[in-house]
N, C-alpha and C positions, 0 to 999 in steps of 0.2 A: 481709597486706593492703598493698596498693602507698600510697603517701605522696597526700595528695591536694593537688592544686595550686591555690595561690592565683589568685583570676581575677577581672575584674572583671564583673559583671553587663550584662546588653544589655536594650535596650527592645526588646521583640517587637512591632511595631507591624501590629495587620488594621484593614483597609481594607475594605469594598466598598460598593456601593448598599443601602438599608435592605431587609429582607427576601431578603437574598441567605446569609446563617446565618451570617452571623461571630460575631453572640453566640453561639448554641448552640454554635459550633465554640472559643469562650472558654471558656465554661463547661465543658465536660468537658474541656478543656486544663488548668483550673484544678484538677478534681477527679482528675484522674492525675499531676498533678506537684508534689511539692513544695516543688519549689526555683523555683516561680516565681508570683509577685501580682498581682494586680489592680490598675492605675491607677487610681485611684475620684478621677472627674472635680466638679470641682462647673458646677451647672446653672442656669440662670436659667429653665427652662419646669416646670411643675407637674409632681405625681411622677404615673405610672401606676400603672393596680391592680397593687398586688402590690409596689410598689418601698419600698423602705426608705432610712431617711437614715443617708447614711455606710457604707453597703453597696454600692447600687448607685451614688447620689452624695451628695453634699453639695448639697443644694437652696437656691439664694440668691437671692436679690432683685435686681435690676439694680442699683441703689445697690452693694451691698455689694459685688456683681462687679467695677463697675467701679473702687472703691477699691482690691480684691487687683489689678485692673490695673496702678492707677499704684503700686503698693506692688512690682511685677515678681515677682510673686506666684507667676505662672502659665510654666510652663514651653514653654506652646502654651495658645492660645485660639483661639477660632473663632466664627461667628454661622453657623445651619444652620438653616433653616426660621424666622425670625427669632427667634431663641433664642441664648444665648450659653450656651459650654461651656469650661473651660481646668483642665489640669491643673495642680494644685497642686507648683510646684518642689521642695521640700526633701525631702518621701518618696523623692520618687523617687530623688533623688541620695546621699541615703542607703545606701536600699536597692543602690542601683550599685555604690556603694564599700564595702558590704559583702560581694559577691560575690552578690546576690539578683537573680534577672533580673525584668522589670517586663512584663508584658501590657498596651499599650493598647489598643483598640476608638473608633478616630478615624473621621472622612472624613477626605478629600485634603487637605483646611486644616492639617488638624492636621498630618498625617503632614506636610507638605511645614516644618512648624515646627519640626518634631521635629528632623528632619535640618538644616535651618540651624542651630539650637541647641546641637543633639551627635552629628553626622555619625557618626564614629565607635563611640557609642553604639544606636547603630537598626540595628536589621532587621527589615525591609519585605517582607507579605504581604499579595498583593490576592485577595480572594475575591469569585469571577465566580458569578452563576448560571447555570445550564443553559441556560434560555430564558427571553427576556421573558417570554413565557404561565407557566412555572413562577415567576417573579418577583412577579407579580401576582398570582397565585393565593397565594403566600404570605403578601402583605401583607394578604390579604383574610381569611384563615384565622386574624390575629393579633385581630380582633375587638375591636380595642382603637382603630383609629383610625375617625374619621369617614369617609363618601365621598370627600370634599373634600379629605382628607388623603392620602390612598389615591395620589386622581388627581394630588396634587403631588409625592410621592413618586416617579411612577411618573415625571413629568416630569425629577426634580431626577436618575435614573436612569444619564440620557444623560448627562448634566454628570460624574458621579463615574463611569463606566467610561473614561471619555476619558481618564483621568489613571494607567491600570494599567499604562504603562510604565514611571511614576516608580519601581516597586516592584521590588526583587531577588528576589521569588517571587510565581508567579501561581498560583495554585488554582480549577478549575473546581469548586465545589460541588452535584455531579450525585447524590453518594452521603456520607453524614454520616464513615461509617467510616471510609472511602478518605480523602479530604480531613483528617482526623484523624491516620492515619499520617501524611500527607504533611508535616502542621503539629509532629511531635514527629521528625521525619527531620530537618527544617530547624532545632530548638532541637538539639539532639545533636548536629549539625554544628558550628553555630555556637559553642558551648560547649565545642571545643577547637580555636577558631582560636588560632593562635600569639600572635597582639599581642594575644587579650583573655585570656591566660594570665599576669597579673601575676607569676605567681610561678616560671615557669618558667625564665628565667635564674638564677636563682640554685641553683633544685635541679640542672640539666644540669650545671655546675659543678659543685657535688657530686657530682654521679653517678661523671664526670670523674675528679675528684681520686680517688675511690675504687677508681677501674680499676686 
């Protein structure tokens, strides 16, 4: 069995407009690999059917948000449909420097914080839907938001596709499967780049001296 190499963990960070499957395409990303976690963000808008605390977020009250604010708490924060979102700093960086790679499930705000924060820690995946009409059809199918919600959604749409250049991988999500290969092609790439191979000068060396 070949020696395994120390490395530092990356932030996989998806991106797209809501209802375009970046969760679903999280969620069985989560469930086929286990070398990599869930960013579990906390939230300031009320949980959904079905959401749990401390799983899906940490549910907080504006108050307390904006104290882990001034406390620099938050790794990236955001306001999104007037709501505010930020990921909690010290997990993550943890997890990084133990060699554990990190999943977030941002919009544009965040990703675009992520990378001022730790450039070199981010890789950046924007997931496109097929077509408006498939877009819409899927926010409708989630039965969980109001009309009213639906129809801001669909506005706030235009606002977050505008920004999938920022991203070093773009993913049409036309097929759940396809899109799935494509999102564990880009972590297996990335998980033997040279500079986030911490441990590789020192074994080459060895190898080296060995010859």
């Amino acid at each position: 069995m070949s020696e395994e190499i120390a490395r530092r963990g990356m932030m996989l960070v998806l991106s797209s407009p809501s209802g375009a499957g970046k969760t679903t395409l999280a969620r069985r990303l989560l469930e086929d690999d286990d070398g990599l976690e869930m960013s579990i963000s906390c939230t300031t808008r009320p949980p959904r059917p079905g959401e749990q605390e401390g799983r899906d977020y940490f549910f907080v009250d504006h108050d307390r948000f904006i104290e882990m604010q001034s406390q620099d708490a938050f790794l990236e924060w955001a306001v999104v449909f007037d709501n505010r979102y930020g990921t909690p700093r010290k997990p993550v960086e943890d997890a990084l420097s133990m060699g554990r790679d990190v999943l977030f499930d941002v919009d544009w705000q965040g990703a675009q914080k992520l990378r001022g924060n730790a450039a070199r820690d981010v890789v950046s995946v924007f997931v496109l839907p097929p077509s408006a009409r498939a877009l819409e059809e899927r926010l409708r199918q989630r039965a969980q938001d109001h009309e009213d919600v639906v129809k801001k959604r669909m506005q706030g749409a235009s606002n977050e596709i505008q920004h999938w250049e920022e991203y070093d991988y773009v993913i049409v999500n036309s097929d759940v499967e396809r899109s799935l290969a494509f999102l564990k092609a880009v972590l297996a790439a990335e998980r033997v780049r040279r500079d986030r191979q911490t441990g590789i000068d020192p074994f080459v060396k060895s190898l080296l001296a060995d010859l």
